[in-house]
Structure formats: C-alpha cells, structure tokens
N, C-alpha and C positions, 0 to 999 in steps of 0.2 A: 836375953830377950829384951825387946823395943820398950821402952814405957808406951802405955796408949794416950793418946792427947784427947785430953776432954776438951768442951766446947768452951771452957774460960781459957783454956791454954789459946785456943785460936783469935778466939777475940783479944786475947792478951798482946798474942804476935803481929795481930791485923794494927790493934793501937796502937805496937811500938814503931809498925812501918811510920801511922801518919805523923806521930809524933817526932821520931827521926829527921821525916820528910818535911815538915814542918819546924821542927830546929835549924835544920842546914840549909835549904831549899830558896834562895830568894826570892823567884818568882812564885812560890807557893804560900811564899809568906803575902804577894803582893794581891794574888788571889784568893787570901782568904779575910785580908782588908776591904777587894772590892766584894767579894762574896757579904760582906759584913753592913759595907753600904747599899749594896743592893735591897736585904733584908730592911735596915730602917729604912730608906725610900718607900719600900713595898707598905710599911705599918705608917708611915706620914700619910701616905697618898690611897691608903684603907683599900689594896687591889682587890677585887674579888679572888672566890677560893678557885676557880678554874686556874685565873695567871698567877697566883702564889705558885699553884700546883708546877707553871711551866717556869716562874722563876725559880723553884728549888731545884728541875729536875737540869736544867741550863747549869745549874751551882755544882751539882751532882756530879754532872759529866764533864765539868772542866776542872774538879778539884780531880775527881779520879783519871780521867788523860794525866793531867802533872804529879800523880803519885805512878802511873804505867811509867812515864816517861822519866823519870827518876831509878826503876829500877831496870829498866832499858839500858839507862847510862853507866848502871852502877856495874849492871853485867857484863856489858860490855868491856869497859874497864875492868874488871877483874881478868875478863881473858887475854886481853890483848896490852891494857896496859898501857906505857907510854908511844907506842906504836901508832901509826896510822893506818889502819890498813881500811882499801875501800869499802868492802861489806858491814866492817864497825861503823864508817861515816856513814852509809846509807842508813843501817837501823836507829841509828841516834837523831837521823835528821829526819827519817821518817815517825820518830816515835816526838819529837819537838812537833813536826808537825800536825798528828793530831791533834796537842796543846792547841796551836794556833786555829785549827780547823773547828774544835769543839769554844775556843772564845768569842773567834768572830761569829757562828751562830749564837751563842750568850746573849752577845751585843746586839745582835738582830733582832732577836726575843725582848732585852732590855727596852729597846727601842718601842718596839711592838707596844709593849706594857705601859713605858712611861712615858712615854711622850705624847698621848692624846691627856691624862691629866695635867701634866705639866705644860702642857700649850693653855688648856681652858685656865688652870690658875695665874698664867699671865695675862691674859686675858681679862680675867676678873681685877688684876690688881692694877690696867691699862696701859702694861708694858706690850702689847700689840694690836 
C-alpha cells in the first residue's frame, strides 16, 4: 500500500523544486537578485500598498514561469536526451519563452512604478 503524503510532505517537495532550481538555475539565480532589487527599490521609494501589491505579483510570475521552465527543460531532457528532435525544441522554446513574456511585462510594471518617483527625486536633487 502507497504511503499517504501529508501537506508538509508537499510543501517539502514544492521547497526542494525551488531550491534545486535555485542552486543550478542561472537565470533564476539572476531573477531572484533583480526580484531582490526590486523589493529595496519598492521600500527606498516607500510605493503604495496597491503597486507593492503589482510589484510582488510581477515577482511571482516571472520566478514561477522560470521554475515551469526548468522543469519543461528537465523533462524534456529526460525523454529525449541528447537528441534533437523538433517537438522537444518547440516546448523548451516555448516554455523559455513565457520566461521572457512574463519579464518584459515585469519591466513594464517596474517602469510603471518607478519611474514617476524616480523622475521627481531628480528633479528635486536638479539633475533635470
């Protein structure tokens, strides 16, 4: 009979993806450095709780696109291997590409957020 998986087993397993993914992962390691700048930006420049709210959820979905897309790759890779074959290159490129789809709206959001403070405080210090 199955062992039954309690709810610390799941959370245990969800940890050791990010953790994983975040040991081996470069770009995830690079997104969770700007995830990291983005947060003390957000507490220097004191955003309201509305745009915290859109800067976490921007953080959210471009750390979870590059945890999909890691295990996209990995699957991949296990079935096919050092092979090329076309339907493995479409799902890898289509699973990279949500990466890239969910960053550049990030950065459009980032924008949105910090760039009307960060214009006024140049402004006040008479760099424009």
């Amino acid at each position: 009979m199955e062992k039954r998986r309690t709810w610390g087993d799941v959370f245990r397993n969800a940890w050791d993806g990010v953790r994983a993914t975040a040991s081996t992962e470069r770009n995830f390691k690079v997104h969770l450095a700007l995830s990291a700048a983005v947060l003390l930006l957000g507490g220097l420049l004191r955003v309201p709780r509305l745009e915290w709210g859109l800067l976490c959820l921007a953080i959210g979905l471009v750390l979870s696109a590059e945890l999909m897309n890691t295990a996209v790759e990995a699957a991949v890779n296990l079935t096919v291997g050092e092979r090329i074959h076309p339907l493995a290159k479409k799902a890898k490129d289509a699973a990279a590409g949500a990466v890239l789809a969910s960053a550049f709206f990030a950065a459009v959001i980032g924008a949105i957020v910090f760039l009307p403070p960060l214009l006024e405080w140049a402004r006040a210090l008479g760099w424009l």
